[in-house]
mmCIF file of the N, C-alpha and C atoms, coordinates in Angstrom:
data_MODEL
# 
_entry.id   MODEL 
# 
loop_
_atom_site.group_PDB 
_atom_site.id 
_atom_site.type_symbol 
_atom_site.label_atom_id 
_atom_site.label_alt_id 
_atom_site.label_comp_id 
_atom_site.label_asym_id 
_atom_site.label_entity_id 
_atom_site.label_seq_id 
_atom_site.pdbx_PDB_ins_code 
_atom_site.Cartn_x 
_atom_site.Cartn_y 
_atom_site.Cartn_z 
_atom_site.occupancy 
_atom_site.B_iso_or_equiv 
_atom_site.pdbx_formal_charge 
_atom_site.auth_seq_id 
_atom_site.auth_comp_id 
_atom_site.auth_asym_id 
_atom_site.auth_atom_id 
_atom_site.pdbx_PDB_model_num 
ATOM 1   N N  . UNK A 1 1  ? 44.681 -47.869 5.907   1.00 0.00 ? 1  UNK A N  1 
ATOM 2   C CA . UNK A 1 1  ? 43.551 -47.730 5.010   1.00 0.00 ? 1  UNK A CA 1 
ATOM 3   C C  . UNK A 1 1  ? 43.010 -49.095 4.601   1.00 0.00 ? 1  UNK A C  1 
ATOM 4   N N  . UNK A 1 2  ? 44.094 -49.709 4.277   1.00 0.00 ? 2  UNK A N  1 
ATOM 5   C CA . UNK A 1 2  ? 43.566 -51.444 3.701   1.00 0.00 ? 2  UNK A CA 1 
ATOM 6   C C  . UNK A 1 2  ? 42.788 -52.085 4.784   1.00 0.00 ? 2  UNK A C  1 
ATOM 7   N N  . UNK A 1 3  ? 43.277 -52.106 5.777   1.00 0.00 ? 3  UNK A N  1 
ATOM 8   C CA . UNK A 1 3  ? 42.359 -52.705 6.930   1.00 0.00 ? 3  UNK A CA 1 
ATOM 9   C C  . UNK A 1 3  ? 41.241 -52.108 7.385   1.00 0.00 ? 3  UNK A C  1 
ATOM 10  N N  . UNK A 1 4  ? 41.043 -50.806 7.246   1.00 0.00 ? 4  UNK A N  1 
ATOM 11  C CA . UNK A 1 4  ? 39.623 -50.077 7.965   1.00 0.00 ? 4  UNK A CA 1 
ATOM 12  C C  . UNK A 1 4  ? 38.589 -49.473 6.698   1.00 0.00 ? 4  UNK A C  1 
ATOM 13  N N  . UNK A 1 5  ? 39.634 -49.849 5.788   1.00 0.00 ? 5  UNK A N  1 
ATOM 14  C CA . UNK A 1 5  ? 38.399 -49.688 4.635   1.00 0.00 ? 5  UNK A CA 1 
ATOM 15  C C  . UNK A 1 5  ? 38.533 -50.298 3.234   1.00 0.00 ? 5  UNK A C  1 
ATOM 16  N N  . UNK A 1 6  ? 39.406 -51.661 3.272   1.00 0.00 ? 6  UNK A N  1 
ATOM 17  C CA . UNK A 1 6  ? 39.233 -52.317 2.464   1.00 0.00 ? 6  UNK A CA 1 
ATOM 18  C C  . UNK A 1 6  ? 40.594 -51.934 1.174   1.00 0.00 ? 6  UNK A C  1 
ATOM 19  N N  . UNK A 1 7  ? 41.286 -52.775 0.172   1.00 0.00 ? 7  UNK A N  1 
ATOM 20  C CA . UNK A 1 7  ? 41.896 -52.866 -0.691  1.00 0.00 ? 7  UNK A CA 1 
ATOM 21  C C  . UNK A 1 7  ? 41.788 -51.787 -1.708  1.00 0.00 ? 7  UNK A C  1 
ATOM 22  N N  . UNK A 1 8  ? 40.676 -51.888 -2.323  1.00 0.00 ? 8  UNK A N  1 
ATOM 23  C CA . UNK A 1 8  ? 40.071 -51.045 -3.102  1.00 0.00 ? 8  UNK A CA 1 
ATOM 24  C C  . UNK A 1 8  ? 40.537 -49.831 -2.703  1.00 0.00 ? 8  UNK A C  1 
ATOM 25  N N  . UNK A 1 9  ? 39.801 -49.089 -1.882  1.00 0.00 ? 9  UNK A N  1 
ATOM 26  C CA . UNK A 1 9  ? 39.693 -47.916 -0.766  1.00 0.00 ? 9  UNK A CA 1 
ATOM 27  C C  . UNK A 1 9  ? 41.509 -47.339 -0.998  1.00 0.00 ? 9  UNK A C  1 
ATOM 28  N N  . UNK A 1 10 ? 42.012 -48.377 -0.411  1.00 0.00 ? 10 UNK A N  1 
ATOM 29  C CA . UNK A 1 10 ? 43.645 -48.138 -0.100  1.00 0.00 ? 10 UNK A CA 1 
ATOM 30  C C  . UNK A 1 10 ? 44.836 -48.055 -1.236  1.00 0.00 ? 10 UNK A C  1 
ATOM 31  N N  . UNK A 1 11 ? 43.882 -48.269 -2.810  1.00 0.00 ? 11 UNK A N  1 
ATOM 32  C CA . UNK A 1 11 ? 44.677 -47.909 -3.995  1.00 0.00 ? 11 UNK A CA 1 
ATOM 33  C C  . UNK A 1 11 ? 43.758 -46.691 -4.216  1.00 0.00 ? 11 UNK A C  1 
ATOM 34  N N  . UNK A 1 12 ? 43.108 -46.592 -4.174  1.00 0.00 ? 12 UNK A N  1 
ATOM 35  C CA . UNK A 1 12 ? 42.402 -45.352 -4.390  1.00 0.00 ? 12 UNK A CA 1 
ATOM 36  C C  . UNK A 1 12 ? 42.988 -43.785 -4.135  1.00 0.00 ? 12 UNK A C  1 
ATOM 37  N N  . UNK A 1 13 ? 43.223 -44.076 -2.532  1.00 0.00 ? 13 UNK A N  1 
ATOM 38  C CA . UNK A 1 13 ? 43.955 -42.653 -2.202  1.00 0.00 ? 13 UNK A CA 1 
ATOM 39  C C  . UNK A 1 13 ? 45.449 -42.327 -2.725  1.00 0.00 ? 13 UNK A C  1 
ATOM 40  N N  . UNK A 1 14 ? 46.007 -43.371 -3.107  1.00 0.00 ? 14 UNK A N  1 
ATOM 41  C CA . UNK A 1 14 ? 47.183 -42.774 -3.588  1.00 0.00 ? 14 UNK A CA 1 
ATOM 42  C C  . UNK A 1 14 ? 47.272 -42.528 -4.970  1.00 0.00 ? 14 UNK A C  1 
ATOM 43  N N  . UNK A 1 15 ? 46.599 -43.161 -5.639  1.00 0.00 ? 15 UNK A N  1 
ATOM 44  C CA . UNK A 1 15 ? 46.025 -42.412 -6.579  1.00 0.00 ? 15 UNK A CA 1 
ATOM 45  C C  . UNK A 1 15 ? 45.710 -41.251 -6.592  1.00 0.00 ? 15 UNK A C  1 
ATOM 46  N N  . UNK A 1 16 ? 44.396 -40.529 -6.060  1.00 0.00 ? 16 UNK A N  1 
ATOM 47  C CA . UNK A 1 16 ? 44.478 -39.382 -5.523  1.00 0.00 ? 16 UNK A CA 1 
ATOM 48  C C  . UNK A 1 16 ? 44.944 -38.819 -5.498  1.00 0.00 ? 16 UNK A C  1 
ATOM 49  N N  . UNK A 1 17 ? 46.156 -38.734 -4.617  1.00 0.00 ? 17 UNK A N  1 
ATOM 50  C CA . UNK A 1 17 ? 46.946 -38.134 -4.283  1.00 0.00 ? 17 UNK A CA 1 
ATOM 51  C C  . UNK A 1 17 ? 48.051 -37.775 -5.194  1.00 0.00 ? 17 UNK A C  1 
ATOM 52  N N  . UNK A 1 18 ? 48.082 -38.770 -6.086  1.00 0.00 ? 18 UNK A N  1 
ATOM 53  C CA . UNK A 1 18 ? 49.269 -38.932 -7.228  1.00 0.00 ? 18 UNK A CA 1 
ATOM 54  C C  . UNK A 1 18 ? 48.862 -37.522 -7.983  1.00 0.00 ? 18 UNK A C  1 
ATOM 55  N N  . UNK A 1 19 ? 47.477 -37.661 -8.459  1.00 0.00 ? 19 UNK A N  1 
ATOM 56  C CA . UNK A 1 19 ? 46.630 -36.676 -9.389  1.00 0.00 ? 19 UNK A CA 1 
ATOM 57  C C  . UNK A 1 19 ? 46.566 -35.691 -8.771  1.00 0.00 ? 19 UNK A C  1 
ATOM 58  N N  . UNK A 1 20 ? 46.314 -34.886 -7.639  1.00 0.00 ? 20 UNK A N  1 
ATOM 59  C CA . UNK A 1 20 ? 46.727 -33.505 -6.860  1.00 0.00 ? 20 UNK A CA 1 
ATOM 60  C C  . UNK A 1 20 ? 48.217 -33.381 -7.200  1.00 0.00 ? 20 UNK A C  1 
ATOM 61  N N  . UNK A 1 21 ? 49.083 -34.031 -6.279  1.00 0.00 ? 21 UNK A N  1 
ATOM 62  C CA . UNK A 1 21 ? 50.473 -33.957 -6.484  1.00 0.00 ? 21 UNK A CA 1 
ATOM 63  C C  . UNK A 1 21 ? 51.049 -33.305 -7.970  1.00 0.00 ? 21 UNK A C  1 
ATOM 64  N N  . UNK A 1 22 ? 50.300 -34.245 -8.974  1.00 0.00 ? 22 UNK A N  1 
ATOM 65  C CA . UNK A 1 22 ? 50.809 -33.850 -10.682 1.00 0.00 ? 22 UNK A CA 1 
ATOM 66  C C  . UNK A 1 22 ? 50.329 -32.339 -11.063 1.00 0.00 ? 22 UNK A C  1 
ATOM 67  N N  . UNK A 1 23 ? 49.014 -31.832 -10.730 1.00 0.00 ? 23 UNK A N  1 
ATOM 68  C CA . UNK A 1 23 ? 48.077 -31.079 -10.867 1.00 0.00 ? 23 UNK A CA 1 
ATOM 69  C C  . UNK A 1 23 ? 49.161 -29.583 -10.266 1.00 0.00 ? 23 UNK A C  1 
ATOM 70  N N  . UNK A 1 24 ? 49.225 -30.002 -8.789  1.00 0.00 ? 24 UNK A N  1 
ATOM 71  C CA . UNK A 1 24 ? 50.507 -29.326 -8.331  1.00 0.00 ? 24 UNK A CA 1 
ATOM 72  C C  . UNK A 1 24 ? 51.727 -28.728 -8.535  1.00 0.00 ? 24 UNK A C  1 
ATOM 73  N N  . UNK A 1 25 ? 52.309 -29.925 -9.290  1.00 0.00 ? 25 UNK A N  1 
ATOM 74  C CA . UNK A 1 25 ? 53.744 -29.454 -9.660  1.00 0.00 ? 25 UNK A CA 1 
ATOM 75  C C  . UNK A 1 25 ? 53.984 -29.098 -11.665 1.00 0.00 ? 25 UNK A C  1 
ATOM 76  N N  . UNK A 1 26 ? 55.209 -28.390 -11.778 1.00 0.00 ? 26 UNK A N  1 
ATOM 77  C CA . UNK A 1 26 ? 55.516 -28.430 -13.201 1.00 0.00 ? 26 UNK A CA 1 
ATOM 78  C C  . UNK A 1 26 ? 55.496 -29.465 -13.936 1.00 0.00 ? 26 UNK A C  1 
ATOM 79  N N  . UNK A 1 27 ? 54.868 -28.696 -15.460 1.00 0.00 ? 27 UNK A N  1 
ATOM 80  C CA . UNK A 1 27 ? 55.158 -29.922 -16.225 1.00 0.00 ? 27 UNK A CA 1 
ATOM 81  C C  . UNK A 1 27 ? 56.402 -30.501 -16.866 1.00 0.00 ? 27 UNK A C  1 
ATOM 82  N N  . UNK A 1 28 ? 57.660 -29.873 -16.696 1.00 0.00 ? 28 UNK A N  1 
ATOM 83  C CA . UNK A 1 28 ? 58.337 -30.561 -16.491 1.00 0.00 ? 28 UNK A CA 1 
ATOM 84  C C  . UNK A 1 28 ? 59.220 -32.022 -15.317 1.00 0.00 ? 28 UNK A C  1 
ATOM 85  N N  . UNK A 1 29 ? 58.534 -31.668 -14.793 1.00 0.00 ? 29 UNK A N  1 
ATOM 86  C CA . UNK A 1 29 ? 59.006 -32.738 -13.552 1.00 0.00 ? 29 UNK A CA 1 
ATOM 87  C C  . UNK A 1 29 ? 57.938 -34.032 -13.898 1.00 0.00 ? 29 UNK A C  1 
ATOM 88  N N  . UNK A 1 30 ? 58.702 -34.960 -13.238 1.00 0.00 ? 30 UNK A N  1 
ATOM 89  C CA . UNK A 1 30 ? 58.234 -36.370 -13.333 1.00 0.00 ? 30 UNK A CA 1 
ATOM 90  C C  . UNK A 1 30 ? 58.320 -37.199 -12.226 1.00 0.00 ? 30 UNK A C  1 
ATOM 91  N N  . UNK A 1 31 ? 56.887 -37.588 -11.853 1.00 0.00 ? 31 UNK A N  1 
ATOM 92  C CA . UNK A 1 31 ? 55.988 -38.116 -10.722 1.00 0.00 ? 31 UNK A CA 1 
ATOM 93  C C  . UNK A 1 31 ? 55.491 -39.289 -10.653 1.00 0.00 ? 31 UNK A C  1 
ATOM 94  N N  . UNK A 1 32 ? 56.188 -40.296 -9.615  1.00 0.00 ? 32 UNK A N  1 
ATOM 95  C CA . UNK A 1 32 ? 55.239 -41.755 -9.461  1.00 0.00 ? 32 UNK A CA 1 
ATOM 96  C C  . UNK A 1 32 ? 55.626 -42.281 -8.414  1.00 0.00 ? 32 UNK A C  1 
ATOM 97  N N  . UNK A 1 33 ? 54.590 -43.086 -8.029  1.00 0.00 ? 33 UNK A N  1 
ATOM 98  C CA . UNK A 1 33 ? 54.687 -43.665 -6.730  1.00 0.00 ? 33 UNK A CA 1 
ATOM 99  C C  . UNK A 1 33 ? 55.907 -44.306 -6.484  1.00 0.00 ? 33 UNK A C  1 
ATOM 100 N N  . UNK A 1 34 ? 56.333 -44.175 -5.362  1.00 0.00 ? 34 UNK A N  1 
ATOM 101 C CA . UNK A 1 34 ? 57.973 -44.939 -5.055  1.00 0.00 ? 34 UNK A CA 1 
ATOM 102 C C  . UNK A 1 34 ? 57.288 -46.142 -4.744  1.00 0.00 ? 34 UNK A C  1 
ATOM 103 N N  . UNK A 1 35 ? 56.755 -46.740 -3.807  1.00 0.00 ? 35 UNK A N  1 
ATOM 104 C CA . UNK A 1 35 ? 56.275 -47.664 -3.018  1.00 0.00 ? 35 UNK A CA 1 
ATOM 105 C C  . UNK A 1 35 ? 55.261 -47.254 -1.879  1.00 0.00 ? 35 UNK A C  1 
ATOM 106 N N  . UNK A 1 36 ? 54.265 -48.241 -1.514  1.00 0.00 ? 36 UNK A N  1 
ATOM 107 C CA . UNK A 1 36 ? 53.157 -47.706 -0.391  1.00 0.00 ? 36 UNK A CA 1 
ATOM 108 C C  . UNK A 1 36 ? 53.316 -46.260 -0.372  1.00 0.00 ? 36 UNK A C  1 
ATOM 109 N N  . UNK A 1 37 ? 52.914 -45.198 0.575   1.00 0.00 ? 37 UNK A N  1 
ATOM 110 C CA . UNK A 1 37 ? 52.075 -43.943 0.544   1.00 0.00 ? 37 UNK A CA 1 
ATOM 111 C C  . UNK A 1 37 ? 53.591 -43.310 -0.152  1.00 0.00 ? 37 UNK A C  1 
ATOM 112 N N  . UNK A 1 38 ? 54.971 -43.618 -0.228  1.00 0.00 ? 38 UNK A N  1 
ATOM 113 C CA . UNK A 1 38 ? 55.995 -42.681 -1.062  1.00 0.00 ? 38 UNK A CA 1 
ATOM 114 C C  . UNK A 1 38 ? 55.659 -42.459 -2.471  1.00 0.00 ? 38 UNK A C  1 
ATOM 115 N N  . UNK A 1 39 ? 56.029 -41.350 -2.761  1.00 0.00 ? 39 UNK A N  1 
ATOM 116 C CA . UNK A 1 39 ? 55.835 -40.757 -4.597  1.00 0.00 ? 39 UNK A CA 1 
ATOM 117 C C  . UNK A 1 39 ? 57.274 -40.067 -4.171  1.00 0.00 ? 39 UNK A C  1 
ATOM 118 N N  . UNK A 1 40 ? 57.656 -39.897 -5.751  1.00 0.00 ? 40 UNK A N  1 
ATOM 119 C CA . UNK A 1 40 ? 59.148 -39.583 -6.088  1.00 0.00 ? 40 UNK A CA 1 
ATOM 120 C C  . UNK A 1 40 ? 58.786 -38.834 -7.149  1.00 0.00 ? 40 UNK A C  1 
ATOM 121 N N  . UNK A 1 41 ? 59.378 -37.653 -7.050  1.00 0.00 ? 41 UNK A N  1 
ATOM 122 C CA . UNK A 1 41 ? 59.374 -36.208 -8.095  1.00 0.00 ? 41 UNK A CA 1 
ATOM 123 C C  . UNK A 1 41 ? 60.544 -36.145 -8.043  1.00 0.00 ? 41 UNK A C  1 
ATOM 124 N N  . UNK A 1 42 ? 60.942 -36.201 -10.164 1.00 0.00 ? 42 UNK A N  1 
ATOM 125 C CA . UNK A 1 42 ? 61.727 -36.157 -10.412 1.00 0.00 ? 42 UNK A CA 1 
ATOM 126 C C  . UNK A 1 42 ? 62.285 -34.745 -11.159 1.00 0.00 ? 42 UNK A C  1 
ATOM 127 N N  . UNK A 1 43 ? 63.127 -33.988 -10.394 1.00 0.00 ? 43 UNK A N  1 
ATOM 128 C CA . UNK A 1 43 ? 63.181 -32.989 -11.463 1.00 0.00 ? 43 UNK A CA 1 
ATOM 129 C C  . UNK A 1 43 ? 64.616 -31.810 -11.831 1.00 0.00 ? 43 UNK A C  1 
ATOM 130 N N  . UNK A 1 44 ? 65.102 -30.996 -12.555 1.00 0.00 ? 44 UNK A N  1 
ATOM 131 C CA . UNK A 1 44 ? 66.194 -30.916 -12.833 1.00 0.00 ? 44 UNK A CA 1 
ATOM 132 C C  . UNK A 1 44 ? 67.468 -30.144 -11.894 1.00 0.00 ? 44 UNK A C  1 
ATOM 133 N N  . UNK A 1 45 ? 66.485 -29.926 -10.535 1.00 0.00 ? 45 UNK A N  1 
ATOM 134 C CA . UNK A 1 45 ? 66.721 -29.151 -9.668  1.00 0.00 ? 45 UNK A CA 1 
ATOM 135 C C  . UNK A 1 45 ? 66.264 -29.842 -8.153  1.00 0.00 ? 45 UNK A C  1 
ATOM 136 N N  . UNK A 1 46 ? 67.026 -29.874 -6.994  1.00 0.00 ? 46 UNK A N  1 
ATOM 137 C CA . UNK A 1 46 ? 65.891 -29.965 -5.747  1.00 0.00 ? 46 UNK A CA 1 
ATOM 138 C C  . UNK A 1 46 ? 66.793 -30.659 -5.026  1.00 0.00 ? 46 UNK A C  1 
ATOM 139 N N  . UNK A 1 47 ? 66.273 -31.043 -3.853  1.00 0.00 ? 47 UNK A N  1 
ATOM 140 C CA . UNK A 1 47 ? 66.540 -32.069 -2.876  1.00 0.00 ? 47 UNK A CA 1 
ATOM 141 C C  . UNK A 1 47 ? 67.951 -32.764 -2.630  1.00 0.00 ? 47 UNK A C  1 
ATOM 142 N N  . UNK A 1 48 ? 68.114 -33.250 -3.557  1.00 0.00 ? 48 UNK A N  1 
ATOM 143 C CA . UNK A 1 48 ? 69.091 -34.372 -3.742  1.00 0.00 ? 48 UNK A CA 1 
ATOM 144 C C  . UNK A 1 48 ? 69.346 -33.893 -5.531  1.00 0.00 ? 48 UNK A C  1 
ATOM 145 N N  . UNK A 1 49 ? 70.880 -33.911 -5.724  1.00 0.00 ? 49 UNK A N  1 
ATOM 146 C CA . UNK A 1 49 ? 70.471 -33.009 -7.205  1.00 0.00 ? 49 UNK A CA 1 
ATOM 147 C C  . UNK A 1 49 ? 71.577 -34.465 -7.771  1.00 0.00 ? 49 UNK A C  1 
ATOM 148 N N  . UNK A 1 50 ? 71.412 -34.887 -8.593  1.00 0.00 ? 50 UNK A N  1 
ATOM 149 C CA . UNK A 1 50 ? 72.570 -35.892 -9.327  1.00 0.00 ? 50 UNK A CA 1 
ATOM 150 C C  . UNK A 1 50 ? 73.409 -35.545 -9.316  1.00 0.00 ? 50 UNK A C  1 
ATOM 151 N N  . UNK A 1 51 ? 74.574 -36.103 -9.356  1.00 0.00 ? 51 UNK A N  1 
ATOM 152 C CA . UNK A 1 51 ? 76.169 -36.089 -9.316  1.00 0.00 ? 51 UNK A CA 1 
ATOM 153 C C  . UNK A 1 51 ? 76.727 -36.601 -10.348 1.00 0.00 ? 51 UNK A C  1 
ATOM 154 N N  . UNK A 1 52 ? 77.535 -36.216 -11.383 1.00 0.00 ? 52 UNK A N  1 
ATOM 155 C CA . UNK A 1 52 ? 78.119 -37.259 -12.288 1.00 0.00 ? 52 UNK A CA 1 
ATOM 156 C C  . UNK A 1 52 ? 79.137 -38.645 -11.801 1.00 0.00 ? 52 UNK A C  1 
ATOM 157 N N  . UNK A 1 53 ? 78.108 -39.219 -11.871 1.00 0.00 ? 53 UNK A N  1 
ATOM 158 C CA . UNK A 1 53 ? 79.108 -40.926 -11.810 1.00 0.00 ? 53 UNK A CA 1 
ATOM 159 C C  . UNK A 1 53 ? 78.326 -41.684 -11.007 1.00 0.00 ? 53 UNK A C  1 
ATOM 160 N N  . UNK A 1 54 ? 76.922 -41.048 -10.119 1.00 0.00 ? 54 UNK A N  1 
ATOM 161 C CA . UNK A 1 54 ? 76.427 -41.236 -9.685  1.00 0.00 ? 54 UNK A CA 1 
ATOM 162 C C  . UNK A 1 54 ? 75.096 -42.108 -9.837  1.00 0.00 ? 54 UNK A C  1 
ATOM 163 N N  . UNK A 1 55 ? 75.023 -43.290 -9.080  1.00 0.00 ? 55 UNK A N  1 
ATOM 164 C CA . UNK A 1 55 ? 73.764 -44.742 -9.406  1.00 0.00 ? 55 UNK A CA 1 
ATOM 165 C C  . UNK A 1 55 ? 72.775 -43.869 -9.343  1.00 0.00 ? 55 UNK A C  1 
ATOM 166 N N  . UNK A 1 56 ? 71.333 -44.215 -9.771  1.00 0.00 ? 56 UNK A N  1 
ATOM 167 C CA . UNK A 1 56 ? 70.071 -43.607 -9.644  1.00 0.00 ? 56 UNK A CA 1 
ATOM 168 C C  . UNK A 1 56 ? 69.459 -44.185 -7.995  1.00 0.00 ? 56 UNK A C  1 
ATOM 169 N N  . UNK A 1 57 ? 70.338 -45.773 -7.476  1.00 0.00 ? 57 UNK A N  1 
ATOM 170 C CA . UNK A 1 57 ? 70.180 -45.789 -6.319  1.00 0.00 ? 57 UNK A CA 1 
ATOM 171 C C  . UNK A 1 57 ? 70.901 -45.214 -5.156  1.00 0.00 ? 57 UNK A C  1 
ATOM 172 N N  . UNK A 1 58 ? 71.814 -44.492 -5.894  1.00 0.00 ? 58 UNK A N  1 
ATOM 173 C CA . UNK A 1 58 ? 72.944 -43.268 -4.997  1.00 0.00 ? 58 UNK A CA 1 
ATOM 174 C C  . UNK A 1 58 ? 72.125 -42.340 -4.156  1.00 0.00 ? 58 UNK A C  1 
ATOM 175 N N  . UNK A 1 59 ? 71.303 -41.665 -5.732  1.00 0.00 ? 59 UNK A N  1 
ATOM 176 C CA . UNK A 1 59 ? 70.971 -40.586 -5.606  1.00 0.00 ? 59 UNK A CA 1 
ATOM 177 C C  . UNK A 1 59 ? 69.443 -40.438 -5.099  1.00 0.00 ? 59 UNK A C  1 
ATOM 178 N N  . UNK A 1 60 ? 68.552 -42.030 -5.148  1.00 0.00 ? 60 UNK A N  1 
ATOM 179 C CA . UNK A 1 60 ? 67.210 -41.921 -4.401  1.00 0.00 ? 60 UNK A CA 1 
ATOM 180 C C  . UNK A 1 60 ? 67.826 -42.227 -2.855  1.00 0.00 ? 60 UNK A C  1 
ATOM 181 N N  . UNK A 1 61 ? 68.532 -42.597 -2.677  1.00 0.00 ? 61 UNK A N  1 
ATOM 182 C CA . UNK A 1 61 ? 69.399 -43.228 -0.808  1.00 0.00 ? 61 UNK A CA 1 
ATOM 183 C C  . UNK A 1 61 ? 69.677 -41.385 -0.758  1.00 0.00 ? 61 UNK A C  1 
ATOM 184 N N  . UNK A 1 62 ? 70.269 -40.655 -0.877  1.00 0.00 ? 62 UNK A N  1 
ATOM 185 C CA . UNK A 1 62 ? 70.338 -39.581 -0.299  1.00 0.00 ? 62 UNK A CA 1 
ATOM 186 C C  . UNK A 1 62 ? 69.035 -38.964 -0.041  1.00 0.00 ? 62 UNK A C  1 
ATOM 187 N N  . UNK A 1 63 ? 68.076 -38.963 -1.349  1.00 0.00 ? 63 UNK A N  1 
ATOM 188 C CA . UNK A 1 63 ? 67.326 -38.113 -1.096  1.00 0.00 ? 63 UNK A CA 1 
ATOM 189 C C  . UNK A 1 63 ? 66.055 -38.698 0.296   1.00 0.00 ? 63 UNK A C  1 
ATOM 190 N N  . UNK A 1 64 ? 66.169 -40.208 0.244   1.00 0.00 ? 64 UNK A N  1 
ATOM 191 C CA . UNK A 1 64 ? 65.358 -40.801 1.034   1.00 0.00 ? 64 UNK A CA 1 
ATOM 192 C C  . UNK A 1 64 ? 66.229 -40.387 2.788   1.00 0.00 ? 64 UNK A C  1 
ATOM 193 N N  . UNK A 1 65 ? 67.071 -39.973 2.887   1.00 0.00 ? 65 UNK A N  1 
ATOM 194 C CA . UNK A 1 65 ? 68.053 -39.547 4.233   1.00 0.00 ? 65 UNK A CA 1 
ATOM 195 C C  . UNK A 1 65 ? 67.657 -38.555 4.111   1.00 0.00 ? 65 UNK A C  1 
ATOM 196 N N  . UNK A 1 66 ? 67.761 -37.564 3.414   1.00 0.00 ? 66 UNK A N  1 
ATOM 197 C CA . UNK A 1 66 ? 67.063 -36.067 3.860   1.00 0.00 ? 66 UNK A CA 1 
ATOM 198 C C  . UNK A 1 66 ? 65.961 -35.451 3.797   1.00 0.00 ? 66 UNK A C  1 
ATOM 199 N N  . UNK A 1 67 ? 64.476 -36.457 3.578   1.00 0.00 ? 67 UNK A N  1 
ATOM 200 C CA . UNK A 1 67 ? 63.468 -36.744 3.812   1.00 0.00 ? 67 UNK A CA 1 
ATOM 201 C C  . UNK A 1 67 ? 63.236 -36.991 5.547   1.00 0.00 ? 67 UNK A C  1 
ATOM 202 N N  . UNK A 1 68 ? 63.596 -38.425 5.640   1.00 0.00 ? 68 UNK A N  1 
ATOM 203 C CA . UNK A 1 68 ? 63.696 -38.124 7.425   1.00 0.00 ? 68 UNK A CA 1 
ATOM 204 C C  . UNK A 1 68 ? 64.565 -37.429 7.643   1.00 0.00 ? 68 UNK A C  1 
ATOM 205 N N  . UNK A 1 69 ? 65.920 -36.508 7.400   1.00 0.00 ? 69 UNK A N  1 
ATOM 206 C CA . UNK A 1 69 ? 66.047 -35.888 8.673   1.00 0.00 ? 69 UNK A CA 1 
ATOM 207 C C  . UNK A 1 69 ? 65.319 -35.142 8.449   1.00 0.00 ? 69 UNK A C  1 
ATOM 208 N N  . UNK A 1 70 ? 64.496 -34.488 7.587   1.00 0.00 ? 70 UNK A N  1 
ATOM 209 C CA . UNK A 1 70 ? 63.480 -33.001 7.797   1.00 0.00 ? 70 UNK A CA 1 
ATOM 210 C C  . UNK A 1 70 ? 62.595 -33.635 8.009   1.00 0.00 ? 70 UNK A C  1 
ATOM 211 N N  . UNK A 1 71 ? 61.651 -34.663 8.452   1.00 0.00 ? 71 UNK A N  1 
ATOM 212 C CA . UNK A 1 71 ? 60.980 -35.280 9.351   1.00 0.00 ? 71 UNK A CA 1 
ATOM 213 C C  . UNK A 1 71 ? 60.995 -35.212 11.157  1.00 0.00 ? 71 UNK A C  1 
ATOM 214 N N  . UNK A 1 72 ? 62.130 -35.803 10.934  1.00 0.00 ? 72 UNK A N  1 
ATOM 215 C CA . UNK A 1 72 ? 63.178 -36.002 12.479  1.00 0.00 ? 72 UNK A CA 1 
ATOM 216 C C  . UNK A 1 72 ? 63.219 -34.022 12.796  1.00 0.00 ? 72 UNK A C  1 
ATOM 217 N N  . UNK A 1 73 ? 63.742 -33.265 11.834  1.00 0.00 ? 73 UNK A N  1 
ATOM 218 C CA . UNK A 1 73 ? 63.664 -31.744 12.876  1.00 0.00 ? 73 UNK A CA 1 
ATOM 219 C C  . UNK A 1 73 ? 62.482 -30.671 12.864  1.00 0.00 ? 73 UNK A C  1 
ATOM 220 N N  . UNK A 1 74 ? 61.420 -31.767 12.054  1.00 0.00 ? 74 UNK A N  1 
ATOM 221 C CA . UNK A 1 74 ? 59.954 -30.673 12.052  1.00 0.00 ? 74 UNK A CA 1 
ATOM 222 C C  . UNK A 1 74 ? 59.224 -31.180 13.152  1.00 0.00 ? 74 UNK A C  1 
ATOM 223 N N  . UNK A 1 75 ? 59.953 -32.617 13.888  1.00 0.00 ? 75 UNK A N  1 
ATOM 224 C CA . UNK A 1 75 ? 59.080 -33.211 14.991  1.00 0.00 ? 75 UNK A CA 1 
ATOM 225 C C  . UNK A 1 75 ? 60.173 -32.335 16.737  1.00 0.00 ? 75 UNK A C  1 
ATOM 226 N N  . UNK A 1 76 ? 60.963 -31.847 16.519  1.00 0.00 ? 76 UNK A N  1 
ATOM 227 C CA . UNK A 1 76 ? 61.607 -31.343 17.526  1.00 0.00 ? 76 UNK A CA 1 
ATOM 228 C C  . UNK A 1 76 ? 60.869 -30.134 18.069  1.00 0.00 ? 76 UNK A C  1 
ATOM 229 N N  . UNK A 1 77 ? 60.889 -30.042 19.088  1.00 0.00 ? 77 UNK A N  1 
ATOM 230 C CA . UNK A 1 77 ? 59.734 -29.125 20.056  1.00 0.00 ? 77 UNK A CA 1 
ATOM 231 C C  . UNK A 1 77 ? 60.945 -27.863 20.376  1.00 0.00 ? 77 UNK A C  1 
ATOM 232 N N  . UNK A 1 78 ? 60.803 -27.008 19.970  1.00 0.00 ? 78 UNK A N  1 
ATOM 233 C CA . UNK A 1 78 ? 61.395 -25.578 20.682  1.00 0.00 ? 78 UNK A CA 1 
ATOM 234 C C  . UNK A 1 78 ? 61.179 -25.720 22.169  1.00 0.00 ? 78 UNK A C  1 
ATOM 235 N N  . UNK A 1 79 ? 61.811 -24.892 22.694  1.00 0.00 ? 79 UNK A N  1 
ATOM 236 C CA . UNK A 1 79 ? 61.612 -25.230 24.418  1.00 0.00 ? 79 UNK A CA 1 
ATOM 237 C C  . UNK A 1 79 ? 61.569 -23.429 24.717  1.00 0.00 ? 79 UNK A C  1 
# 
């Protein structure tokens, strides 16, 4: 986006996107950009669920592993 349509342009959409995303989900859960196009929803249930004893970088490293692998098996072709 930054290169074919400028800086501006390329904070813009994730923005965007932030504001659908929120619009989207409960108001209990809590939403913000991780870094470039990632956002991180935080909430008391899901994905990757906390563990007691567990770092908050424990528990975003798992959930960021089972992100790609359900990446990695929605790109696998049935035969």
């Amino acid at each position: 986006m930054n290169d074919s349509y400028g800086h501006l342009t390329g904070d813009e959409l994730p923005r965007q996107f932030g504001a659908e995303l929120r619009s989207a989900c409960r108001a209990t859960g809590v939403i913000g950009r991780w870094g470039g196009d990632e956002f991180i929803l935080l909430y008391d249930c899901g994905l990757a669920a906390h563990t007691a004893g567990e770092e908050m970088k424990e528990l975003v490293a798992r959930a960021d592993a089972a992100m790609y692998e359900q990446k990695a098996a929605s790109r696998v072709k049935v035969a």
